[in-house]
C-alpha positions as CSV (number, residue, x, y, z in Angstrom):
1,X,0.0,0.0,0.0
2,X,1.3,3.5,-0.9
3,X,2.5,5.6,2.0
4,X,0.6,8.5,0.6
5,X,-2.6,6.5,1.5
6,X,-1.8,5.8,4.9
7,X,-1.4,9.9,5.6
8,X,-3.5,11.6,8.0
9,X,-5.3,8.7,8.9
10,X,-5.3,5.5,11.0
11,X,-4.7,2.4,9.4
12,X,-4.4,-1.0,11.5
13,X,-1.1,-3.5,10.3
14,X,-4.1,-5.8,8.9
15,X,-5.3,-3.4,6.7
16,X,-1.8,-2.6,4.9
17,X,-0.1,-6.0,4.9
18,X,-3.4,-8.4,4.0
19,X,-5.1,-10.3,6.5
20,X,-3.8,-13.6,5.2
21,X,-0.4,-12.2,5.7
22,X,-1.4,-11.0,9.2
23,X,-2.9,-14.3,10.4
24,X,0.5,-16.1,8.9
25,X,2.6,-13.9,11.4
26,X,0.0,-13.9,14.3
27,X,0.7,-18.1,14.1
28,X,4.5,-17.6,13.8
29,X,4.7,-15.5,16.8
30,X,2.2,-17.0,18.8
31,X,4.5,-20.2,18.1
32,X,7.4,-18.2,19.5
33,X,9.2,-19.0,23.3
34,X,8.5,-15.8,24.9
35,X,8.2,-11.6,24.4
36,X,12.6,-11.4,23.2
37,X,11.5,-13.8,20.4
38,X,8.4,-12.6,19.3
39,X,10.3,-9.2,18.8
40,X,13.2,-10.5,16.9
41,X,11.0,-12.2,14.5
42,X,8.9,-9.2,14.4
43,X,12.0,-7.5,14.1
44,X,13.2,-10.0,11.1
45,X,9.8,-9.6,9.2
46,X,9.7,-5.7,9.4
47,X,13.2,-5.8,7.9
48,X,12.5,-8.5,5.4
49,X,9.8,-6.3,3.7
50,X,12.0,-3.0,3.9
51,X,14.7,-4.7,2.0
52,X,11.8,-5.9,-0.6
53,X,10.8,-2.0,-1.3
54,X,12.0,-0.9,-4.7
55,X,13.1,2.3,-4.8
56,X,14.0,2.7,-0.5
57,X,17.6,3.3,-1.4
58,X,16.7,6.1,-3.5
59,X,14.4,7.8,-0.7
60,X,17.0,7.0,2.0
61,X,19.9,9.0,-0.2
62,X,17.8,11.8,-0.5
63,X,16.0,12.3,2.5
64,X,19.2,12.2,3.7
65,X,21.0,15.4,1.8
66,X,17.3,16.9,2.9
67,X,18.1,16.0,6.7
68,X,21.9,17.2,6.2
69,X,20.7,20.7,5.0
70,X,18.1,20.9,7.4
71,X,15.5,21.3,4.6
72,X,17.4,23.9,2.9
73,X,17.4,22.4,-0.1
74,X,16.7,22.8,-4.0
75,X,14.4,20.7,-5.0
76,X,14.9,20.4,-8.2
77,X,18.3,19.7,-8.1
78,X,17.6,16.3,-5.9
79,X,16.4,14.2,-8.6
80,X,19.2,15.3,-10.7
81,X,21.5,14.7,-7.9
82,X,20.1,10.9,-7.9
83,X,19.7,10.4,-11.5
84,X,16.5,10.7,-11.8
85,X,13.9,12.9,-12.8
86,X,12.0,15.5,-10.0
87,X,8.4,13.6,-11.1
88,X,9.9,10.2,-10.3
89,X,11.7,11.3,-6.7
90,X,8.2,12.7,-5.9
91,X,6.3,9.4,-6.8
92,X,8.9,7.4,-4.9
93,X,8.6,9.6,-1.6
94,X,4.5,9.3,-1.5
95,X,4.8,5.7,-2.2
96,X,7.4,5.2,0.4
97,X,6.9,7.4,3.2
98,X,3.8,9.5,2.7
99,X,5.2,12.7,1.5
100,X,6.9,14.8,-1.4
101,X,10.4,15.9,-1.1
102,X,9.5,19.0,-1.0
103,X,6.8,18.1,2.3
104,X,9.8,16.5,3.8
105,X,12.6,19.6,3.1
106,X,9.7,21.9,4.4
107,X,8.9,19.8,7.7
108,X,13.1,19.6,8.1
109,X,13.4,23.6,7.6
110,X,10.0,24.4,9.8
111,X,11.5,22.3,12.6
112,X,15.5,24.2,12.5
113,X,13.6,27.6,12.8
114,X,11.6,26.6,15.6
115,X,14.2,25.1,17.7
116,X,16.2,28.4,16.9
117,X,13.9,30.4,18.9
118,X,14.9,31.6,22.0
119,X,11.6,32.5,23.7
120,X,13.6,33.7,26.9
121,X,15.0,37.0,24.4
122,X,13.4,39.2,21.9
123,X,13.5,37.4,18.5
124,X,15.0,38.7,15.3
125,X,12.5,37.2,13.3
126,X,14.4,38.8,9.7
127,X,17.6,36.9,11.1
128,X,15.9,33.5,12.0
129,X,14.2,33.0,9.0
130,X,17.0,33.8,7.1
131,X,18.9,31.6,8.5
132,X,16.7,28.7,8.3
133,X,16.5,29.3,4.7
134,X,13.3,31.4,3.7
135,X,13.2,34.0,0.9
136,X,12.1,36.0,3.3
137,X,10.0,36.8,6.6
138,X,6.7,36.7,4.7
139,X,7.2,33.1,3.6
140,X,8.6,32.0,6.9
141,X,5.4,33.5,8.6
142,X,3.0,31.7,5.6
143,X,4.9,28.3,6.7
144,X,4.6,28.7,10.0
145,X,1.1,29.6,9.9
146,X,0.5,26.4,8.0
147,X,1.8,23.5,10.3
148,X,1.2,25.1,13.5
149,X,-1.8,27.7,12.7
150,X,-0.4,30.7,14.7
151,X,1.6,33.2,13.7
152,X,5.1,33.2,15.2
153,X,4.7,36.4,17.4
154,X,1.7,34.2,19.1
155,X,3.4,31.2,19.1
156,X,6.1,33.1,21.3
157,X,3.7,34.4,23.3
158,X,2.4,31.1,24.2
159,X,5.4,29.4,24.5
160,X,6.5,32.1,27.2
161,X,3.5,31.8,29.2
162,X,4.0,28.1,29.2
163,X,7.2,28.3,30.5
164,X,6.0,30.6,33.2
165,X,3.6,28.4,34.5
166,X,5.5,25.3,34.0
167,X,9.0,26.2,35.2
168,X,11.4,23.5,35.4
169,X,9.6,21.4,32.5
170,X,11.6,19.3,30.2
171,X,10.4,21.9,27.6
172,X,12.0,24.4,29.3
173,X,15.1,26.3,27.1
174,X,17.8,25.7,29.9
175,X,16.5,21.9,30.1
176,X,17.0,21.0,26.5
177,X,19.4,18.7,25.4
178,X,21.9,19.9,22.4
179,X,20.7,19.2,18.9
């Protein structure tokens, strides 16, 4: 089953492998010794079928210059960069894992300028999107507005109060680990 199917919605193992399938591995681990082996066959089974998938090595290479850049990224020049062409890349991704490179290099660019803001000081918002690769504050604003629905002046806001009233949370700046 495509990836692209399963987004957004929730789907039950049954429902993307078969049922016969399902049954065949319900036996086999219900056959197992105890909980270690009915993960390692589990294990062996999810791995089997990834190394099956025509086309993983592909979307592995190149979500992987996407993740190196965090999302900063031409698009266009990926599918060059692996030989094939943009339309191709993009079928493979929303087969594979649900999304288009472009979705991906946006969630990875989204999340840099996020965990760049320092809600404890005033935020040079020009700077930070910049430097998460935008054109520009307009579009950084327009793409933050679109996976979290706030703009990020309110999104500060609420970030600040939370930290406020939830001092000492993991969430809290000082408490982060490194990145």
């Amino acid at each position: 089953m495509p990836a692209a199917e399963l987004c957004d919605r929730p789907v039950t193992v049954e429902q993307v492998w078969g049922r016969a399938r399902m049954a065949e591995l319900r036996d086999r681990l219900a056959s197992q010794a105890g909980p270690c082996e009915m993960l390692a066959l589990l294990e062996d089974e999810l791995m089997r079928r990834l190394r099956e998938t025509a086309g993983l090595g592909l979307v592995r290479r190149t979500s992987g210059v996407i993740a190196a850049a965090t999302g900063a990224v031409a698009i266009g020049d990926l599918g060059a960069a692996a030989g094939v062409s943009s339309t191709h890349l993009a079928q493979r991704f929303k087969e594979l894992i649900g999304v288009t490179p472009k979705r991906l290099a946006r969630t990875y660019r989204f999340a840099a300028a996020v965990n760049a803001i320092d809600p404890t000081g005033p935020v040079d918002w020009v700077d930070l999107a910049g430097r998460a690769g935008y054109f520009d504050q307009a579009h950084f604003g327009h793409e933050f507005r679109a996976f979290t629905g706030l703009t990020p002046t309110r999104y500060v806001e609420l970030r600040r109060r939370f930290l406020r009233e939830h001092s000492g949370h993991a969430l809290d700046v000082g408490l982060l680990p490194a990145v």
